[in-house]
C-alpha positions in Angstrom: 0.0 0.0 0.0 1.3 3.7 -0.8 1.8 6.4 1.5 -1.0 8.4 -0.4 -3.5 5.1 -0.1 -2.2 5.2 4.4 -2.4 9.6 4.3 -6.2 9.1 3.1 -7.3 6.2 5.1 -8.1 3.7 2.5 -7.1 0.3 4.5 -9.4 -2.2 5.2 -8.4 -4.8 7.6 -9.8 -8.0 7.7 -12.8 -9.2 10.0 -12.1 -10.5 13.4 -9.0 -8.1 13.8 -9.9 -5.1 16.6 -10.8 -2.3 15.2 -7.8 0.9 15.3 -8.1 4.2 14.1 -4.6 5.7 13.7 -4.3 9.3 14.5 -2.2 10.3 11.6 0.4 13.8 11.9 1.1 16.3 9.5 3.3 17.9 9.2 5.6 14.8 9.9 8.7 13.3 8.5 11.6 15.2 5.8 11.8 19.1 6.4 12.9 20.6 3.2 16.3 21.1 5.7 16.9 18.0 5.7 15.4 16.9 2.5 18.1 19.3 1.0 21.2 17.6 2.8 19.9 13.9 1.7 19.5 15.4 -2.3 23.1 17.0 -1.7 24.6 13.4 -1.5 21.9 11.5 -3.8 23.1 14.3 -7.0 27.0 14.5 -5.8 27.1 10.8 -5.9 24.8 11.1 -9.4 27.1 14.0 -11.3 31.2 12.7 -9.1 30.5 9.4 -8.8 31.4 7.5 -5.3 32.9 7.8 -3.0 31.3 10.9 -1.6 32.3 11.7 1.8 30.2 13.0 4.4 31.6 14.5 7.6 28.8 13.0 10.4 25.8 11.7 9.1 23.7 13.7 6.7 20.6 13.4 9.1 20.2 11.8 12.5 18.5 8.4 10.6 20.1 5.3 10.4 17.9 4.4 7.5 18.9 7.0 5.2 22.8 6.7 6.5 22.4 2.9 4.9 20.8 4.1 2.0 23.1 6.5 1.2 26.1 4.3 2.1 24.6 1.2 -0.4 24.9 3.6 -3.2 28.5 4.9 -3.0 28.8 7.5 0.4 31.0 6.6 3.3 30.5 8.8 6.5 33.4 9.7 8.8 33.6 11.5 11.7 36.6 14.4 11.5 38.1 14.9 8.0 41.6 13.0 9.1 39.6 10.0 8.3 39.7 11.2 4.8 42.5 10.2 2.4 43.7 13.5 0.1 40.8 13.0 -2.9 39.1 14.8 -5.4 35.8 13.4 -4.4 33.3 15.4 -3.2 33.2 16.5 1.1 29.7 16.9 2.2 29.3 18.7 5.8 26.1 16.9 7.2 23.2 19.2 8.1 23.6 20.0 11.8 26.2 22.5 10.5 29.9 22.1 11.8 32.7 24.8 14.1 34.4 27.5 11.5 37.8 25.0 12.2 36.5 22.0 10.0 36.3 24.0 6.5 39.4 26.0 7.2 41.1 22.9 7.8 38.8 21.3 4.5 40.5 24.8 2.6 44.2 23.9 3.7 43.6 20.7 2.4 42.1 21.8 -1.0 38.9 19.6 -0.2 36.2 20.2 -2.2 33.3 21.1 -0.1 29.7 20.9 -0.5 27.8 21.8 2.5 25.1 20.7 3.5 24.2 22.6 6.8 20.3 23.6 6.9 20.2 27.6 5.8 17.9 28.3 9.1 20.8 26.7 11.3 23.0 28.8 9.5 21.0 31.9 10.1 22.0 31.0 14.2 25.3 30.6 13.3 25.3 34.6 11.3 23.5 35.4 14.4 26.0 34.2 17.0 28.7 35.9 15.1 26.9 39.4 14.7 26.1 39.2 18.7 29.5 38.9 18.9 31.1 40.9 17.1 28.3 43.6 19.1 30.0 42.6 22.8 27.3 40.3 23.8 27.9 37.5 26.1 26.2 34.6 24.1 24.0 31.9 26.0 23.0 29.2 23.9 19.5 27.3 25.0 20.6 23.9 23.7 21.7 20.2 24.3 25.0 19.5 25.5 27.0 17.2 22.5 24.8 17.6 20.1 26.5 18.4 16.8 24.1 21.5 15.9 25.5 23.0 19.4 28.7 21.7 18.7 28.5 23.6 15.4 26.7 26.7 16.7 29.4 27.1 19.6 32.4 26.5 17.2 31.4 29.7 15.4 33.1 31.9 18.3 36.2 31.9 20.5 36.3 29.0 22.6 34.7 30.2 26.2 32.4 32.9 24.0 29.5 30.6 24.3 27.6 29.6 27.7 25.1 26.0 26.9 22.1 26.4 29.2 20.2 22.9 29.3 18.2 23.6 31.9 15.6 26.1 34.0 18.2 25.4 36.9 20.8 26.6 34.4 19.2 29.7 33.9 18.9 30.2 37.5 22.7 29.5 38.2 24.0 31.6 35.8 26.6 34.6 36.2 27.0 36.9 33.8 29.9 38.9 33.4 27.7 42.0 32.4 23.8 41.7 32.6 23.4 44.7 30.7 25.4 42.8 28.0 23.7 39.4 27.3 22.3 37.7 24.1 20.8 34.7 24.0 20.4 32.2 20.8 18.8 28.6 20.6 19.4 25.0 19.2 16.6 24.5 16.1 15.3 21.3 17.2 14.0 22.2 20.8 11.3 21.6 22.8 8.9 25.2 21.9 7.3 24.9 25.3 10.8 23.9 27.1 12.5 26.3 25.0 9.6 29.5 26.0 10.3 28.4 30.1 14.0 28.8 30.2 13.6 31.9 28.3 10.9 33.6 30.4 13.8 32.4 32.9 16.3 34.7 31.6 14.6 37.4 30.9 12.6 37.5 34.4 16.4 37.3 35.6 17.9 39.4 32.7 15.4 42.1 31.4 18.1 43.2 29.3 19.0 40.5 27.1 19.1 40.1 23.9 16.3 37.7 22.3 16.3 36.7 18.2 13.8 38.8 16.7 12.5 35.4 15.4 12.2 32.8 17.4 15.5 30.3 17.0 13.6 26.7 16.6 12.7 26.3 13.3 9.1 25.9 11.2 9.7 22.4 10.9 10.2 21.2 14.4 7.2 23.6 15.7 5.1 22.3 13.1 5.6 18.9 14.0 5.2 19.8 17.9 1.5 21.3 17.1 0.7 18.4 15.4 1.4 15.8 17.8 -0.4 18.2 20.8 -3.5 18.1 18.4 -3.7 14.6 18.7 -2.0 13.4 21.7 -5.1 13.6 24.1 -7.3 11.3 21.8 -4.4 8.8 21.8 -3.7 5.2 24.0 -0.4 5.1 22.2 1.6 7.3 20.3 4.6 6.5 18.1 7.6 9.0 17.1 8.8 7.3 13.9 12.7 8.4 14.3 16.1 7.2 15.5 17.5 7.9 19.1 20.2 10.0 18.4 17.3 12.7 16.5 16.8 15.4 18.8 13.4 16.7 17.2 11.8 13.2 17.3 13.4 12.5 21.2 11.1 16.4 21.7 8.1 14.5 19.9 8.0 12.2 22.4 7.8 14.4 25.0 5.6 16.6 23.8 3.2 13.5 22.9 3.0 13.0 26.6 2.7 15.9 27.9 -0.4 16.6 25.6 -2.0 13.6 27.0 -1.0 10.9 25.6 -0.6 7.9 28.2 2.9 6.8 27.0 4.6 7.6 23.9 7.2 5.6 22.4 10.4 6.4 19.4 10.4 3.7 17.0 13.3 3.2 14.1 11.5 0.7 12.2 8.4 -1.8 12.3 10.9 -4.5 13.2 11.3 -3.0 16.5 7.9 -2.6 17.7 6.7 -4.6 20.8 3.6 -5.7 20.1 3.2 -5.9 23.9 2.5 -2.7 24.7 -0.4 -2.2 22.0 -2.7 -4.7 23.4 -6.2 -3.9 23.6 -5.4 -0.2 22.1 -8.1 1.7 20.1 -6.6 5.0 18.9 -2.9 4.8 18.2 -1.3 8.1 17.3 2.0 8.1 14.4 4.2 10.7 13.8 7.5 11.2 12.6 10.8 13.4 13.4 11.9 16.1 10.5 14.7 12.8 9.5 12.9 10.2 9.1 11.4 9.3 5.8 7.8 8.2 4.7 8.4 4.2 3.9 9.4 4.1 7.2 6.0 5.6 8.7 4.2 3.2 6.0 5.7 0.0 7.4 4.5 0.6 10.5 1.4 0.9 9.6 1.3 -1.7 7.6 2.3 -3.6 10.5 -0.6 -2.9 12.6 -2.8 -3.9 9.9 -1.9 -7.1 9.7 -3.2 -7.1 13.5 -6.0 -4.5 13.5 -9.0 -3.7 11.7 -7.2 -0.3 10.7 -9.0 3.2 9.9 -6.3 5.9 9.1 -7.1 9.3 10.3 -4.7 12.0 8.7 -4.9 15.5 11.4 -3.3 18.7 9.0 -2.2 21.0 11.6 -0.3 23.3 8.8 0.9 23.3 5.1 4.2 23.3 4.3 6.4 25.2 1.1 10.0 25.3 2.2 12.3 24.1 0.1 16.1 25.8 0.0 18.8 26.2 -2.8 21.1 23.5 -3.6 25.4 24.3 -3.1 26.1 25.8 -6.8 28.1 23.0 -7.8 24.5 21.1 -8.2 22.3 23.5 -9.1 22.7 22.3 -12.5 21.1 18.6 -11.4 17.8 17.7 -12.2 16.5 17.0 -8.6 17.2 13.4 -6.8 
């Protein structure tokens, strides 16, 4: 069955199977973020030819980092890994510190980079705070390669993570008067609004982005899965544990009402324990997983349910971003 025949509900199961209406989300799955990063890869391999190396993988899904390595990319972690080539260096979308393409420049690797434009647009940000004297706190997860990438715009030490409310509330600035503050994309909105009502109750003066930090995508996602959290027994995040904005989905699926939420990779994994005597089962997926993932798992449940699909269209969405010059050229992947 397609993903158009699952979106509109057309699956009958058989009779004798309980009946299940799934709570469909949408906005779910590929932002046009990280659909752009995947399609950087997919046309480099198509126009170079492999290898194609890709600094970290392209997206936080193991799924599309097998894909892409069955059809000629090999992912590496730090660009020592890479012999001196001509191939193609791909910088995965999270974005990565100014050090890795000025050491990609003294090597004469040839870069495409496939960092999403709106974490980017931090990373101009960060800079221009800078550059204005602010001391930079960065709302964020500790390790993750976006804030990895974000801090490693600036001087080492110009960048203070805050994880936490308790963060917030520990903090010392140097100057109060002189404070900025700038977030990771893929946040928890709600977690995200606390910690800054947080700093500013502590901080009147500090500097906010004119627009909030977390991107369409990932509040997009968030309202969906709100909307139908509270008519749900289960809900399932379709995403891989490393994913930041599907780890957020299954919070916020709980926190809406839901009585447990649970992140699934793929069908495979699903224990069928914990859906027993379920009626309403909620599916979603994070901004990196794709759509034949969220198909097989609902074709697995109708090969136990009577099944009625339900999609819920919380927004529309029209993004899409330029490819690297280089590929521009390329009939899209």
């Amino acid at each position: 069955m397609t993903g158009t025949d699952h979106a509109n509900g057309r699956h009958n199961g058989r009779h004798g199977r309980p009946a299940l209406t799934v709570y469909l989300a949408c906005p779910r799955g590929f932002c046009a973020g990280v659909d752009r990063a995947i399609q950087i890869v997919e046309l480099a391999l198509e126009k170079y030819g492999a290898p194609v190396y890709v600094r970290h993988a392209i997206v936080h899904n193991r799924y599309v980092v097998d894909t892409l390595k069955a059809k000629g990319a090999i992912f590496v972690e730090e660009l020592d890994e890479i012999p001196d080539t001509d191939a193609p260096i791909v910088f995965s979308a999270h974005g990565v510190p100014k050090a890795v393409p000025e050491a990609a420049r003294h090597r004469r690797m040839f870069v495409l980079d496939a960092t999403c434009p709106l974490v980017s647009k931090v990373h101009i940000e960060a800079e221009r705070l800078h550059d204005q004297g602010a001391e930079i706190l960065l709302i964020g997860h500790a390790g993750h390669p976006e804030v990895v990438g974000t801090t490693g715009q600036l001087p080492e030490g110009a960048v203070h993570l805050i994880e936490t409310i308790d963060d917030a509330k520990a903090f010392t600035p140097r100057d109060p008067g002189k404070l900025a503050v700038i977030t990771q994309t893929t946040l928890s909105v709600d977690d995200t609004r606390e910690i800054m009502e947080a700093l500013k109750a502590r901080f009147p003066a500090i500097a906010v982005p004119r627009k909030d930090d977390i991107c369409y995508a990932t509040t997009n996602r968030q309202d969906a899965v709100k909307r139908i959290a509270p008519n749900c027994d289960r809900m399932i995040v379709v995403g891989s544990p490393n994913s930041s904005n599907s780890l957020r989905l299954v919070e916020v699926a709980e926190r809406a009402g839901c009585r447990a939420a649970m992140l699934v990779e793929r069908a495979s994994e699903i224990d069928w324990s914990l859906f027993e005597d379920i009626r309403h089962l909620g599916v979603t997926a994070g901004a990196s997983a794709p759509q034949v993932l969220v198909d097989d798992i609902i074709d697995a449940f109708a090969e136990r349910f009577d099944v009625t699909v339900e999609t819920v269209t919380t927004a529309e969405e029209n993004v899409a971003f330029k490819l690297p010059r280089p590929l521009r050229d390329m009939p899209a992947a």
